[in-house]
C-alpha positions as CSV (number, residue, x, y, z in Angstrom):
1,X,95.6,74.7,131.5
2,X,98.9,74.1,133.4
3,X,102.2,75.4,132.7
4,X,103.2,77.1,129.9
5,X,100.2,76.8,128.0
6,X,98.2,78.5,131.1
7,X,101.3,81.4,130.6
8,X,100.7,81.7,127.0
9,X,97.1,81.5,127.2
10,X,97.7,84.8,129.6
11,X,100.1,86.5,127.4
12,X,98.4,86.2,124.7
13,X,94.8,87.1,126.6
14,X,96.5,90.2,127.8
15,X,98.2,91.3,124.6
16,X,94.5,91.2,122.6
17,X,93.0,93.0,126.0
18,X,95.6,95.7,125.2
19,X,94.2,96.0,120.9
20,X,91.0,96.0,122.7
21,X,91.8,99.0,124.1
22,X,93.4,100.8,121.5
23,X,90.7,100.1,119.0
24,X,88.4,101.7,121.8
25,X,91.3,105.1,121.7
26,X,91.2,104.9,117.9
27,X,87.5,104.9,117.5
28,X,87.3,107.4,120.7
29,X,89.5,109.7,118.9
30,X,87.8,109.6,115.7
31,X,84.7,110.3,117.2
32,X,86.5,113.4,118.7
33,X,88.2,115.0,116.0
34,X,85.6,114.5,113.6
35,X,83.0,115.9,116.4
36,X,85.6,118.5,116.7
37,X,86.0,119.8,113.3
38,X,82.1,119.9,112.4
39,X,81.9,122.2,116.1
40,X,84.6,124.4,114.5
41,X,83.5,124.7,111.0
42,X,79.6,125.7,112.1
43,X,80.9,128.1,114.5
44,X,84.0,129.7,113.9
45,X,84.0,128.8,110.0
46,X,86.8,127.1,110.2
47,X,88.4,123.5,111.2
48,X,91.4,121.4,112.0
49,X,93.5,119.9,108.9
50,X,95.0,117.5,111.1
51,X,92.2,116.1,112.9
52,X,90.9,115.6,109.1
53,X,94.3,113.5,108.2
54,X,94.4,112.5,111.8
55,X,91.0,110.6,111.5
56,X,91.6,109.1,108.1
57,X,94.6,107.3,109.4
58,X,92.9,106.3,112.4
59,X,90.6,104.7,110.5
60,X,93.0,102.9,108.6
61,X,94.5,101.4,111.4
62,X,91.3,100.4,113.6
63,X,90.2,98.8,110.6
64,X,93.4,96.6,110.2
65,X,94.0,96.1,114.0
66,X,90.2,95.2,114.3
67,X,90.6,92.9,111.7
68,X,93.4,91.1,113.6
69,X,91.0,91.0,116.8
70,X,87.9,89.9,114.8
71,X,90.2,87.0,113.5
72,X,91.1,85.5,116.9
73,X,87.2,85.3,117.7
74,X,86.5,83.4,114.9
75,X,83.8,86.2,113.9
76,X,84.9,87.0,110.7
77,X,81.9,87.2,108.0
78,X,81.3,83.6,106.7
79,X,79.2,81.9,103.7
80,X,78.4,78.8,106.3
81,X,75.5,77.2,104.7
82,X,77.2,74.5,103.1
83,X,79.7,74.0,106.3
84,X,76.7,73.2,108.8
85,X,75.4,70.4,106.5
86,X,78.8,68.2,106.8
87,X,79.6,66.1,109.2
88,X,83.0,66.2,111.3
89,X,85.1,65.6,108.8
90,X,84.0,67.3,106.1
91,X,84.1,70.6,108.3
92,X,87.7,69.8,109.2
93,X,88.4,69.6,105.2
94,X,86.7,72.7,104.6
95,X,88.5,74.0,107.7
96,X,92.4,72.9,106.2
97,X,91.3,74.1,102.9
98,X,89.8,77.8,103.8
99,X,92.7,78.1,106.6
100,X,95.5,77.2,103.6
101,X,93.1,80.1,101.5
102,X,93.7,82.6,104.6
103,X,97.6,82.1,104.7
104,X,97.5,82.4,101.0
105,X,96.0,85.8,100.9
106,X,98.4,86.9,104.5
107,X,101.2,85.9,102.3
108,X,100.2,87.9,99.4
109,X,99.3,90.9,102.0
110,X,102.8,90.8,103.4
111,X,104.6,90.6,100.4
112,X,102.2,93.6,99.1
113,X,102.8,95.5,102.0
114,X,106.5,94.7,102.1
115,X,107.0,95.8,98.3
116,X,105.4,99.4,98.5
117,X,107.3,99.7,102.2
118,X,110.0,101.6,100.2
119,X,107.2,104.5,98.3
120,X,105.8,104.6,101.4
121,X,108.4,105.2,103.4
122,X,109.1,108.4,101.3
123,X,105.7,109.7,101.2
124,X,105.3,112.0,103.7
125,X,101.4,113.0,105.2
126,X,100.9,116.8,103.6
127,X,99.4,118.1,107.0
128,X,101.1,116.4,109.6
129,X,104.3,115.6,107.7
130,X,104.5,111.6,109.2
131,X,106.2,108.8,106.9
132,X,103.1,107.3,105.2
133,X,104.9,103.9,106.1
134,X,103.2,104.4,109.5
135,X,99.9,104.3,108.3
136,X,100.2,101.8,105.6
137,X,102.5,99.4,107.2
138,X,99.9,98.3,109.7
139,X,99.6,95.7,107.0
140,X,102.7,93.9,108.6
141,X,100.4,93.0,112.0
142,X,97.6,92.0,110.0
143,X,99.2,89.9,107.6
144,X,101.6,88.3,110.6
145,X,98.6,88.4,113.3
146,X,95.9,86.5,111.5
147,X,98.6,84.4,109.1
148,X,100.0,83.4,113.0
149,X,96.6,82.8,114.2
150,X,95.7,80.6,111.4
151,X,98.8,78.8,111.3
152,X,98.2,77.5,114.4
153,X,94.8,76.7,114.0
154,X,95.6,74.6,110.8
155,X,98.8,73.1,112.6
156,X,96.0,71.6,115.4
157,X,93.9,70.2,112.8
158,X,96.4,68.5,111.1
159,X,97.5,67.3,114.0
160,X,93.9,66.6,115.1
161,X,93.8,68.6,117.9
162,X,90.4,70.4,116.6
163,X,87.6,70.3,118.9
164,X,84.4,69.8,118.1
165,X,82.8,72.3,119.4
166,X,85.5,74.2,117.6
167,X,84.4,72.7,114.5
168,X,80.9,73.4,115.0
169,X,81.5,77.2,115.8
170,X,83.7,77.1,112.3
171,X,80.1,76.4,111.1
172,X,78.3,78.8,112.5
173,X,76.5,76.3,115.3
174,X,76.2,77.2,119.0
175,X,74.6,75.2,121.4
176,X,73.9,77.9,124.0
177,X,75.1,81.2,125.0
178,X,77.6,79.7,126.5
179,X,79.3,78.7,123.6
180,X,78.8,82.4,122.2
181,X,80.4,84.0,125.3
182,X,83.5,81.5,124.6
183,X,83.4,83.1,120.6
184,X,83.5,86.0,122.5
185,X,86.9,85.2,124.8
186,X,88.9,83.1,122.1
187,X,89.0,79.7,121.5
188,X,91.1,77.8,123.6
């Protein structure tokens, strides 16, 4: 890597470092409030409405931002039975077509998310009186972050720019560890 690729590469390394982190607050604060609440109800009889709203939406959100993570690893859950019998080019096709699939179904998740912005927007949390908009519109990032992902992963192998080793991780194939530690950091 040279240039601005190496810059990007950085960027872009630091920015899923970053939902990393915040995936580890969101689950971290979960785990707290939900702790928190059972502590209170078995002693004191009583708990914390907010930490019970609080959590939901927390879930919500770890779910969606995890799902953007998940996607840049390649790690989602796949049926790859069929995919590890083809060769090279019949991996790519299945590649273009399930990629074409993903943007699909981003584009319907945008579009979704976009048309109930405006309900959402005026539905306000009962306890802690927050737009609804903030929990629900995570769908923006998701749709944007794994349509952007896979955008570029189609515009590569149309261009054909797709690895094999690439390819074969599509299939589910590693040759070593070493191929699963580099699942792990991103393809590059």
């Amino acid at each position: 890597m040279t240039g601005a690729t190496g810059i990007w590469k950085t960027i872009e390394d630091a920015f899923f470092s970053l939902l990393e982190k915040l995936l580890v607050a969101l689950l971290a604060g979960m785990v707290v409030m939900v702790f928190g609440n059972v502590v209170l109800r078995w002693t004191i009889n009583s708990g914390l409405d907010v930490s019970e709203e609080m959590s939901r939406f927390f879930f919500v959100w770890l779910t969606f931002v995890g799902a953007v993570v998940v996607a840049r690893e390649n790690a989602h859950l796949g049926v790859d039975a069929l995919v590890a019998r083809l060769g090279d080019k019949g991996r790519l096709v299945c590649m273009v077509l399930s990629d074409l699939l993903i943007l699909f179904c981003c584009a319907v998740f945008f579009w979704g998310t976009h048309r109930q912005a405006g309900i959402n927007a005026t539905n306000i949390a009962p306890v802690t009186g927050i737009s609804m908009l903030w929990v629900f519109g995570v769908g923006y990032f998701t749709s944007l972050g794994i349509g952007a992902m896979t955008l570029a992963r189609l515009i590569r192998a149309l261009l054909g720019k797709v690895s094999e080793t690439e390819l074969a991780i599509f299939a589910g194939q590693f040759a070593d560890d070493s191929q699963a530690a580099q699942l792990k950091r991103g393809l590059e």
